[in-house]
VEXVOTI-657210 format. One line per 2 residues: number of its first residue (from 0); for each residue y negated, x negated, z of C-alpha. Coordinates in steps of 0.001 Angstrom, whole numbers, plus 500000, padded with zeros to 6 digits. Each point is the difference from the previous one (the first is absolute). Layout:
# VEXVOTI-657210
NUM> Y:X:Z  ...
# end
This chain:
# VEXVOTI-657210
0> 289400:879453:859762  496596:499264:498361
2> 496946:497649:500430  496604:501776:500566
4> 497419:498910:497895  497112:497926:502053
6> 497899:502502:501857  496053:500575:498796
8> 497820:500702:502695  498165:503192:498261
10> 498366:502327:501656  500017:503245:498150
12> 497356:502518:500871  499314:503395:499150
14> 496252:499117:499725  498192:500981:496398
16> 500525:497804:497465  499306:499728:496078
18> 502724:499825:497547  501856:496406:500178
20> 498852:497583:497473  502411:499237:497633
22> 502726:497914:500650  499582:496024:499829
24> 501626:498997:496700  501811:496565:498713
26> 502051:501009:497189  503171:498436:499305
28> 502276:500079:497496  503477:498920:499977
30> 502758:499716:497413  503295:500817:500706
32> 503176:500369:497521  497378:500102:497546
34> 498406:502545:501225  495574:499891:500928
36> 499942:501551:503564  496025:500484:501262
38> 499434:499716:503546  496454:500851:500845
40> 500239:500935:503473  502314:496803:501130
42> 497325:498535:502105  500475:502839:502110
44> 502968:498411:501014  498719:498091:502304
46> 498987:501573:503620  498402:496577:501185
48> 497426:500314:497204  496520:500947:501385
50> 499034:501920:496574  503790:501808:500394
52> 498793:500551:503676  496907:501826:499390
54> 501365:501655:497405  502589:501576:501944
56> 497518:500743:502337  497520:501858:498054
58> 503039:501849:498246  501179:501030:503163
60> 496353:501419:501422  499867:502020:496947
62> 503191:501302:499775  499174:500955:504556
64> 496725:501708:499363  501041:502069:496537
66> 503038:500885:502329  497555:501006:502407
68> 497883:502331:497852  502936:502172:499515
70> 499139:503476:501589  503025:501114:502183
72> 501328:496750:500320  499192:500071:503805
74> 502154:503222:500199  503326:498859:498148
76> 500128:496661:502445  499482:502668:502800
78> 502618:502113:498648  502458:497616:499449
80> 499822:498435:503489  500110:503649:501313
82> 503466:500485:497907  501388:496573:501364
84> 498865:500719:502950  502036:503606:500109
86> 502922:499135:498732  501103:497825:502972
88> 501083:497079:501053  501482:497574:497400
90> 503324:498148:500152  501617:497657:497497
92> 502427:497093:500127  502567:501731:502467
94> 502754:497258:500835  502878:500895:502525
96> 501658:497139:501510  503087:499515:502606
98> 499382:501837:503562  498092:503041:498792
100> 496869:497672:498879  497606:501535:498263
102> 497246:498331:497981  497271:501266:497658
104> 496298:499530:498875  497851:503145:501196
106> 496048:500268:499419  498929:502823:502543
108> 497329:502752:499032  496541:498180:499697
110> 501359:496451:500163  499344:497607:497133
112> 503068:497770:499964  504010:500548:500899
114> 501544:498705:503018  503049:498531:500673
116> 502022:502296:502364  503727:500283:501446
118> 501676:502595:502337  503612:500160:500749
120> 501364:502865:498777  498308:503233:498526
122> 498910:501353:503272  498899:496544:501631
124> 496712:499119:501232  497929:498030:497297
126> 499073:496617:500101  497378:498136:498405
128> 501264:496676:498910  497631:498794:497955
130> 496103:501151:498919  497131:498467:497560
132> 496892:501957:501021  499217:497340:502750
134> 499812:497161:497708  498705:501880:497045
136> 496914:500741:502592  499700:496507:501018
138> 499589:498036:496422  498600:503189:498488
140> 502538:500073:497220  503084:502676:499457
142> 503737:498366:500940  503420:501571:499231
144> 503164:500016:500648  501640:498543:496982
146> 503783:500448:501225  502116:499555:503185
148> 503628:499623:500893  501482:500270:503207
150> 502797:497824:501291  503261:500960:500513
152> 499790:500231:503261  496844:501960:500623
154> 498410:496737:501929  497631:499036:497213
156> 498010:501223:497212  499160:497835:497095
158> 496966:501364:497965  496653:499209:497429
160> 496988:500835:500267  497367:499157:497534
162> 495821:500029:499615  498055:502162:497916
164> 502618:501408:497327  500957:496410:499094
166> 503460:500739:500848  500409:496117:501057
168> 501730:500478:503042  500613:497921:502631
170> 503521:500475:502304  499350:500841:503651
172> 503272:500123:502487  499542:502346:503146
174> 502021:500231:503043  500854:503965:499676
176> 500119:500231:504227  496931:497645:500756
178> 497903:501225:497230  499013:495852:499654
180> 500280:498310:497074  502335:497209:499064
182> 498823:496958:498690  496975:499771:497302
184> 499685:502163:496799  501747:498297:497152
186> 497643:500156:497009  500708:501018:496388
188> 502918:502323:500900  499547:502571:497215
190> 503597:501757:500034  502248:501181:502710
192> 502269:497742:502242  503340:500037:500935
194> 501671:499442:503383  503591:498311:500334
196> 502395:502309:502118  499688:498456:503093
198> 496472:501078:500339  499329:496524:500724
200> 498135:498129:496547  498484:501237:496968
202> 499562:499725:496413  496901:500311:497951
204> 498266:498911:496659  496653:498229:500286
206> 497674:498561:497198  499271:497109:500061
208> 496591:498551:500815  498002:499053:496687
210> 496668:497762:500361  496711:501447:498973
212> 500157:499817:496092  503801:500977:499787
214> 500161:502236:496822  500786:503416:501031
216> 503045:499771:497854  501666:498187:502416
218> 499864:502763:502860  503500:501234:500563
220> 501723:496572:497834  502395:498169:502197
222> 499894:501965:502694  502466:499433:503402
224> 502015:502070:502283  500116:498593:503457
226> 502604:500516:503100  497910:499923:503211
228> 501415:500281:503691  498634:502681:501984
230> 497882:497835:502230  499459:497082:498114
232> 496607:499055:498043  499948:500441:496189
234> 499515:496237:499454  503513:500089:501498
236> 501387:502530:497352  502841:498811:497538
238> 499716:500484:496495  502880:501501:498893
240> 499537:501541:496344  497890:498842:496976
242> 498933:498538:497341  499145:497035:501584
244> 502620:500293:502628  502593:498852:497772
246> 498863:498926:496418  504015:500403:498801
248> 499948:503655:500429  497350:499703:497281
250> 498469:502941:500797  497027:500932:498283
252> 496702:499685:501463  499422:503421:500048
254> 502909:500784:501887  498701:501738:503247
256> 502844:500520:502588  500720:501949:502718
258> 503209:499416:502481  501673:502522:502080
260> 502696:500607:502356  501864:502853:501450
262> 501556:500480:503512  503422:499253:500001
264> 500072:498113:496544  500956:496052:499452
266> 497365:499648:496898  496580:499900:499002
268> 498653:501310:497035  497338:498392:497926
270> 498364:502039:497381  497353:498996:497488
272> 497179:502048:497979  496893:499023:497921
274> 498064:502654:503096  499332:502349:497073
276> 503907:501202:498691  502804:500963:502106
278> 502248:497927:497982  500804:496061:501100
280> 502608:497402:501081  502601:501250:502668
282> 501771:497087:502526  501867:499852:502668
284> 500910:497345:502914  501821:499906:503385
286> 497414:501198:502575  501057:497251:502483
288> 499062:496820:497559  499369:496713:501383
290> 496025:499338:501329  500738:496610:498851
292> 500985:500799:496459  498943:501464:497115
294> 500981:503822:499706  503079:500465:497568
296> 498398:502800:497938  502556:501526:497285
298> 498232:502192:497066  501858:503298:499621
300> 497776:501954:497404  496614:499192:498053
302> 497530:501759:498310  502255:501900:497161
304> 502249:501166:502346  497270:502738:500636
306> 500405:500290:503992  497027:501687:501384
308> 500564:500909:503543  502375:498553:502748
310> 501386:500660:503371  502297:498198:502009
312> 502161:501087:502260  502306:497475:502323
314> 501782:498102:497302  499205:502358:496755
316> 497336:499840:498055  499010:503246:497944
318> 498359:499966:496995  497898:502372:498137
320> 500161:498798:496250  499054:501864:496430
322> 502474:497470:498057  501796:502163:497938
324> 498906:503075:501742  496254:500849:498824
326> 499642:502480:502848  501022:497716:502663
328> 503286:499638:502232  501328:498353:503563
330> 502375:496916:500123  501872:498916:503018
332> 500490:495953:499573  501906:498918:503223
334> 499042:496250:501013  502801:498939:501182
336> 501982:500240:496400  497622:497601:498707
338> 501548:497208:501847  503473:501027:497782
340> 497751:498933:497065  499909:496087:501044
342> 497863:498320:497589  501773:502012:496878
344> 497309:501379:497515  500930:503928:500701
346> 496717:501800:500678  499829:501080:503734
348> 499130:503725:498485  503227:500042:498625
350> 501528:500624:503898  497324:502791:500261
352> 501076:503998:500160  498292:503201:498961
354> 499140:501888:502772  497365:502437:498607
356> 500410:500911:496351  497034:500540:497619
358> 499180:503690:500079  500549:501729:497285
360> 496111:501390:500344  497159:498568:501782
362> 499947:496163:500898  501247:498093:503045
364> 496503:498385:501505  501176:498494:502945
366> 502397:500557:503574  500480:499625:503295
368> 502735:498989:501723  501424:501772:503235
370> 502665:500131:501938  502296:501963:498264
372> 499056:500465:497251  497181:499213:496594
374> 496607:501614:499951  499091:499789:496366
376> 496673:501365:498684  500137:501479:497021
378> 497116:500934:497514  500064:503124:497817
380> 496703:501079:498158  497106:499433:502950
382> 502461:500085:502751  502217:497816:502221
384> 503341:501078:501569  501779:498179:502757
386> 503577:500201:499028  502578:499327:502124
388> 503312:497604:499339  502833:500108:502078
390> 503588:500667:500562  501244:503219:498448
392> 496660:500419:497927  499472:500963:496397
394> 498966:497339:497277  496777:501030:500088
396> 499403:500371:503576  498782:502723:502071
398> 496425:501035:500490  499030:499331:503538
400> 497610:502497:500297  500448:502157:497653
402> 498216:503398:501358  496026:498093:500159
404> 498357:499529:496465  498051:497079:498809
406> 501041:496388:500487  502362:498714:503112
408> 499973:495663:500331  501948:498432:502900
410> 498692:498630:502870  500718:496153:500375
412> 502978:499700:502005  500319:495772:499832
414> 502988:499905:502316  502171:502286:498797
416> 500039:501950:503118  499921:503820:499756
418> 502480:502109:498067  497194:502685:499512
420> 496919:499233:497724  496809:500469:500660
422> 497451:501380:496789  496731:499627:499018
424> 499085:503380:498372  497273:500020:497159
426> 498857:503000:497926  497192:501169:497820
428> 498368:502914:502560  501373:499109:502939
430> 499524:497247:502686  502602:497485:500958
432> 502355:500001:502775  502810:497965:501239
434> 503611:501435:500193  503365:499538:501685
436> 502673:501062:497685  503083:499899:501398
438> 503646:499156:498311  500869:503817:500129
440> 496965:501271:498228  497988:500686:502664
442> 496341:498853:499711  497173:500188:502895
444> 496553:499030:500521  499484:497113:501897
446> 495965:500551:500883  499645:496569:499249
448> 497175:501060:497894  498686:503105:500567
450> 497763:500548:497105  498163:503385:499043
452> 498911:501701:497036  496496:499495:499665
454> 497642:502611:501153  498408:502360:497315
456> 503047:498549:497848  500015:502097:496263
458> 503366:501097:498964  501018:497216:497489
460> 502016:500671:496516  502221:497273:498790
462> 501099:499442:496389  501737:496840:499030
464> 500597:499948:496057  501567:497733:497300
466> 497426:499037:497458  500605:498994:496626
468> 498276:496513:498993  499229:498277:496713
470> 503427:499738:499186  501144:503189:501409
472> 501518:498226:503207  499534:502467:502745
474> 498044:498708:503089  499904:501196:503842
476> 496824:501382:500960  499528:501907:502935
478> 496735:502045:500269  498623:501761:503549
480> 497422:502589:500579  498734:503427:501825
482> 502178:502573:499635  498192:502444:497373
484> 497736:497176:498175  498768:501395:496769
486> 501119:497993:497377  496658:500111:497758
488> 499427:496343:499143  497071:499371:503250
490> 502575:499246:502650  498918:496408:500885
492> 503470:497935:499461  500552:496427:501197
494> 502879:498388:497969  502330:497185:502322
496> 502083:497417:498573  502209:496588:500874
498> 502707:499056:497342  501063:496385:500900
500> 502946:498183:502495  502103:503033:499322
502> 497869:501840:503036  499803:503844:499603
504> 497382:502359:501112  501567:502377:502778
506> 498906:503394:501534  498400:499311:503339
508> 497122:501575:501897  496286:498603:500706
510> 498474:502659:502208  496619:498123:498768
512> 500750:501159:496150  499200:503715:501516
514> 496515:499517:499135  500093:499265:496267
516> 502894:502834:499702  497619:502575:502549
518> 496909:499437:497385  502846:501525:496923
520> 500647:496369:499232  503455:499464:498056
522> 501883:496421:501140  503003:498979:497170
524> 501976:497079:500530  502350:498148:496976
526> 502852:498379:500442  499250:498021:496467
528> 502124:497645:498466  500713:496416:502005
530> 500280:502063:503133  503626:500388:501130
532> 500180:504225:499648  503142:499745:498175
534> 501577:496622:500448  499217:496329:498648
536> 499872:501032:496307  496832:502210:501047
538> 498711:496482:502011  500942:497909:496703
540> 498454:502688:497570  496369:498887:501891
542> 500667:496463:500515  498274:496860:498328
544> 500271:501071:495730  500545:503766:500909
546> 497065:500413:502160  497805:501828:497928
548> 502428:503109:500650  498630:499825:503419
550> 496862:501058:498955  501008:502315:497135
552> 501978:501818:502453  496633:500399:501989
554> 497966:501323:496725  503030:502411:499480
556> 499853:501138:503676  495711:500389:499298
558> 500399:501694:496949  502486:502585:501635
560> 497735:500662:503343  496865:500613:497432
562> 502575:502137:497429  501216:502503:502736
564> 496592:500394:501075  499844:498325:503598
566> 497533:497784:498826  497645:499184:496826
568> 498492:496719:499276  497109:500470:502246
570> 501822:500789:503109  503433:497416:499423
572> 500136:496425:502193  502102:497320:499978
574> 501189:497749:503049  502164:497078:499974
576> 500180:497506:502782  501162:496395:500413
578> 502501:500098:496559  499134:503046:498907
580> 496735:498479:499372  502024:499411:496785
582> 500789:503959:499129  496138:501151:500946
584> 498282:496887:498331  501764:500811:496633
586> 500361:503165:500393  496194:500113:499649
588> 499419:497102:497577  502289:501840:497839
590> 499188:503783:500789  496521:499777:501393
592> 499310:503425:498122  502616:501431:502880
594> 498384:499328:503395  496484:500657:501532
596> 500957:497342:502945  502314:497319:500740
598> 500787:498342:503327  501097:495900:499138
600> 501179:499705:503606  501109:496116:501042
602> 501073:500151:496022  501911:497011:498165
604> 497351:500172:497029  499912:496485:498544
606> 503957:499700:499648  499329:497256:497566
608> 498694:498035:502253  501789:501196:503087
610> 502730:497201:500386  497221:497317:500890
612> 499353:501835:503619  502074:499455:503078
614> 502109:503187:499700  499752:500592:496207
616> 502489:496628:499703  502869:502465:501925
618> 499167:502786:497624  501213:498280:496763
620> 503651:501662:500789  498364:503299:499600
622> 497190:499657:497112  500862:497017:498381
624> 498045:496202:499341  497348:499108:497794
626> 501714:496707:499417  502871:502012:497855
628> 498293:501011:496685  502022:503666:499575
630> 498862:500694:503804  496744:498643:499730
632> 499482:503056:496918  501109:502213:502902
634> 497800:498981:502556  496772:500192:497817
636> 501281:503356:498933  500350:501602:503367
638> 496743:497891:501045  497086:502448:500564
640> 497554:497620:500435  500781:498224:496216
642> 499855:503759:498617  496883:501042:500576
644> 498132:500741:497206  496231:499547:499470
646> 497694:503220:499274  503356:503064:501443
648> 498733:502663:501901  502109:499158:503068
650> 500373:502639:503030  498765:499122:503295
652> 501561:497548:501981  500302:498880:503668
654> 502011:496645:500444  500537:499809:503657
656> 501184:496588:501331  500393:498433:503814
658> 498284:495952:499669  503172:499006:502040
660> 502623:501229:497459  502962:496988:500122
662> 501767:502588:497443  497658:500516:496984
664> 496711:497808:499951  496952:501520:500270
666> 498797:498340:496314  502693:501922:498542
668> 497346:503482:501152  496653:497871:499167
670> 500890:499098:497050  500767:503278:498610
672> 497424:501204:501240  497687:497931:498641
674> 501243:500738:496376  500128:503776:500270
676> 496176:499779:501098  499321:497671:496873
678> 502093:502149:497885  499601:503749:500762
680> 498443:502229:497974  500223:503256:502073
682> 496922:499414:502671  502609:500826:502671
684> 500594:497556:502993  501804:497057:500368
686> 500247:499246:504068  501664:497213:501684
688> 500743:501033:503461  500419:497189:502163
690> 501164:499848:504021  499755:496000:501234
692> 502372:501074:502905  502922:501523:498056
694> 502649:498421:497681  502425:501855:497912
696> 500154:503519:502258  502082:497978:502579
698> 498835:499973:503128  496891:502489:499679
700> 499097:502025:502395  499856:503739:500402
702> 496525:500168:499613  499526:497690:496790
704> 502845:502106:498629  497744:503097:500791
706> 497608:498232:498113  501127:499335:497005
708> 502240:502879:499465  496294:502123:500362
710> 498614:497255:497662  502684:500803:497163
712> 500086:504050:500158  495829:500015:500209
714> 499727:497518:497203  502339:502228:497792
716> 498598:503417:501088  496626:498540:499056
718> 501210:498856:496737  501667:503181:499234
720> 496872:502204:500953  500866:501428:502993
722> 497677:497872:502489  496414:499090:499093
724> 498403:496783:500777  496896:499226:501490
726> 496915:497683:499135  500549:497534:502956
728> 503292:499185:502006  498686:502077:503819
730> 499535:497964:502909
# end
């Protein structure tokens, strides 16, 4: 759930142009805890501003046509279509559902957006339910499909679809048989909703609608869930959960609910996050409550009881929760007991069960529930294992699939209605496929996606290494290339990192990476401290005061590509996206003597100042407030933008940035920006890429994905001497 930030109307060309001028400048200065903080770039804050405007603008033309110059450039975008293009059909977000209902997201060959498709069973004709090309054609701007959810039963589909990457997404209902819609679109949907078990109402979160000159802080405060009858307008929907539903629940005004049901079941769930952590407020109340009264919402855990994921299943709730158990484990809380509990002050968790230990190696991520039994995925090093928990199974489960390597996650199976699981199979050198696995070990290819090697393919080698760090704590880094590379220091190497929200990098398979690894390029991915490789304490050891291990972790993982001679300085980048804007941006403020290139992708560089945007204010749970003076010292530390330093000879960088990002401003990229072109000694560019119809990577299309993958590996092969460059962009 995020707000996008206000859309600029910039048209980007590839057209000539002369280097930008430099960036508009009103210096401020603030104090805080003591501390002098300079802000010279703050103006750029503001996307209103006509001098911001044209600045963008003129950044953005120059960063197009030095793009453009790039000899070969024309070929990699070619290429990398051609691999997409050969490797099949894509499929994601498989969901089974009662009656042999299938549902999934596929983006045929050549088309530039998914669809929303169904078929009952595997061998069933396909139906398209639901696709965006015909409006994105119309208002000549890109719409996705944010989410859907299909009723119980398989009469409606509830689903968002959103404008130009913004990811603020409107809820549509469709009649599944008609193919008409139902009712109007219900606007500032972000997150997924939930139907009640008869199929007949449902419940969803909406924003609330701020006049013009509503800080941006205010975004995702106080939002509501609502209960609306199938049928009914949304000015008839009841507001059911909130903070301003009931003030005596004092919730907090960041609590952002969802509430869901399950077939069968006599409660509803209500479960709270800030929309940036997993962790929040658990309640429960009888599904049947009065329209005429206020729900009776019980709290049953809060934010240190550490519950990450749930499921619920008739009248029992389960509960995936790190409390005690760094890796992870599965409760089993049946409802019903809590009524036993009266209004005594015995925590509801207390009537809760193990079901799923902690393992003893790799860490419980998350589960499925089905019908006879627990589908846990569990990580170990780069991979995920569905596990499965049943009667007459051993504490640590049994491998579902245990004969195909790489990474197996379980298809969604929301009603708990097949006692075989379905996997989503993801691997390093090898496409991914969807599997049947059976409860006796058998395992079969359901064709569901059919996806190929792609043609003219290298053989690929796989190494995935611990690396010693600063302080001798060993990190995860996984490094791909042609078999037979000569390890003589020229191989050019792109270095990939995340390390926040406890979210690990896992092996999977981009047919479109074929043409950086075909040229004898070398791709090397970290799992760095404040990812969640080996549990919370790796999350925690990269988290708000410990953050700079993030980044040391990344030098470490440098220094060891450049020391067994994939790479040297003049053929190493650096990519970090989104929050792993903070491992590349200090990565190269503090090791700039390491890389050639860097790629700031959609980066949180001012962290600082971070907290005063619309989605920065959910993000204090994760990197911490200025407000508190010890986390304030952390933020400036991990900062980027605040460590740049005047007259270093930094490596080339491309920040790349969508003007509809709702997750990360766009200041947070023209800011830095601006002060590694005041500051940088090297001669080498700075570029701000810029797309006016994308947001945060949500939402893009095929072909602006084409575009700016090309843009990243020619940028870096031209860096790292491998392309040449002409005069003037061609035509």
């Amino acid at each position: 759930m995020h707000r996008p930030l206000l859309a600029i109307a910039l048209a980007f060309s590839i057209a000539a142009s002369a280097a930008p001028p430099p960036a508009p400048s009103h210096p401020i200065t603030d104090v805080m805890h003591g501390v002098s903080v300079a802000d010279p770039y703050r103006n750029l804050e503001n996307p209103k501003d006509p001098e911001t405007q044209a600045w963008l603008k003129a950044a953005g033309d120059d960063a197009a046509a030095t793009l453009a110059r790039i000899e070969g450039r024309d070929a990699i975008t070619q290429r990398i279509e051609a691999l997409a293009h050969s490797a099949g059909d894509s499929v994601r977000q498989v969901t089974r559902m009662p009656g042999n209902r299938i549902y999934y997201m596929k983006r045929k060959v050549g088309q530039n957006q998914p669809k929303l498709m169904m078929r009952i069973g595997e061998q069933g004709a396909e139906k398209l339910l639901v696709d965006t090309e015909p409006l994105t054609k119309t208002t000549g701007v890109p719409h996705a499909i944010n989410y859907f959810a299909p009723s119980w039963d398989g009469k409606t589909m509830a689903y968002g679809m959103s404008a130009g990457g913004s990811e603020d997404a409107s809820l549509y209902l469709l009649d599944i048989a008609s193919g008409k819609a139902i009712g109007e679109p219900i606007p500032r949907v972000w997150s997924p909703p939930h139907w009640r078990a008869d199929s007949r109402a449902i419940t969803y979160n909406q924003t609330r609608a701020l006049p013009p000159g509503t800080p941006d802080t205010e975004t995702y405060l106080d939002t509501t869930v609502f209960l609306l009858t199938l049928g009914e307008p949304a000015s008839k929907a009841r507001p059911i959960f909130g903070p301003l539903v009931d003030p005596d629940m004092k919730l907090a005004r960041l609590d952002v609910a969802e509430v869901m049901f399950a077939p069968g079941g006599h409660y509803m769930i209500a479960r709270t996050t800030d929309t940036t952590v997993p962790e929040g407020k658990l309640f429960v109340a009888p599904a049947a409550s009065p329209a005429d009264k206020r729900v009776a919402w019980r709290q049953i855990s809060a934010f240190d009881d550490k519950i990450t994921a749930v499921e619920l299943r008739g009248d029992m709730l389960y509960l995936r929760t790190y409390a005690g158990a760094p890796r992870g484990r599965l409760l089993a809380l049946p409802l019903a007991e809590l009524a036993k509990l009266g209004s005594t002050r015995e925590p509801a968790l207390t009537r809760a069960v193990e079901v799923v230990p902690e393992p003893t190696s790799g860490v419980l991520k998350d589960f499925v529930l089905g019908r006879e039994a627990i589908f846990a995925e569990v990580q170990e090093g780069f991979n995920t294992r569905v596990r499965r928990y049943g009667r007459g199974t051993p504490p640590q489960g049994i491998d579902v699939a245990k004969s195909r390597a790489g990474s197996t996650f379980a298809v969604a199976d929301p009603a708990h209605a097949y006692a075989d699981a379905w996997l989503i199979t993801s691997a390093w050198t090898e496409p991914s496929r969807v599997l049947a696995a059976a409860a006796d070990g058998k395992v079969r290819d359901t064709r569901l996606r059919d996806s190929a090697r792609p043609a003219g393919m290298p053989e690929l080698e796989v190494s995935e290494v611990l690396v010693p760090s600063h302080d001798g704590v060993k990190v995860p880094l996984a490094i791909i290339h042609r078999k037979g590379l000569a390890l003589d220091g020229s191989n050019p190497t792109l270095l990939d990192g995340y390390g926040a929200y406890g979210i690990s990098s896992e092996a999977f398979f981009d047919p479109r990476s074929i043409a950086w690894l075909e040229r004898g390029g070398v791709l090397a991915y970290a799992n760095v401290r404040g990812s969640g490789a080996f549990g919370d304490a790796w999350h925690r050891a990269g988290f708000k005061a410990t953050k700079p291990n993030t980044w040391k972790d990344g030098i470490a993982c440098a220094r060891y590509l450049i020391d067994q001679r994939y790479a040297s300085p003049k053929t190493l980048g650096i990519w970090g996206t989104s929050a792993g804007g903070i491992f590349v941006g200090r990565a190269v403020t503090q090791a700039p003597d390491l890389f050639a290139a860097a790629i700031f992708d959609v980066g949180i560089m001012d962290a600082v100042r971070a907290e005063e945007s619309a989605n920065g204010i959910t993000n204090i749970s994760e990197f911490g407030t200025a407000k508190d003076p010890a986390e304030f010292a952390a933020l400036l530390e991990m900062s980027t933008y605040h460590q740049i330093k005047d007259g270093t000879t930094y490596p080339a960088v491309m920040l790349i940035h969508g003007l509809n990002d709702p997750r990360v401003d766009v200041w947070h990229s023209a800011k830095t920006a601006a002060r590694l072109m005041s500051a940088t000694s090297s001669g080498k560019p700075i570029l701000l890429r810029l797309d006016s119809q994308a947001g945060h990577g949500m939402g893009s299309t095929a072909q602006q994905g084409y575009s700016k993958l090309a843009d990243i590996y020619s940028f870096l092969l031209w860096q790292f001497g491998k392309l040449p460059a002409t005069a003037t962009p061609k035509p």
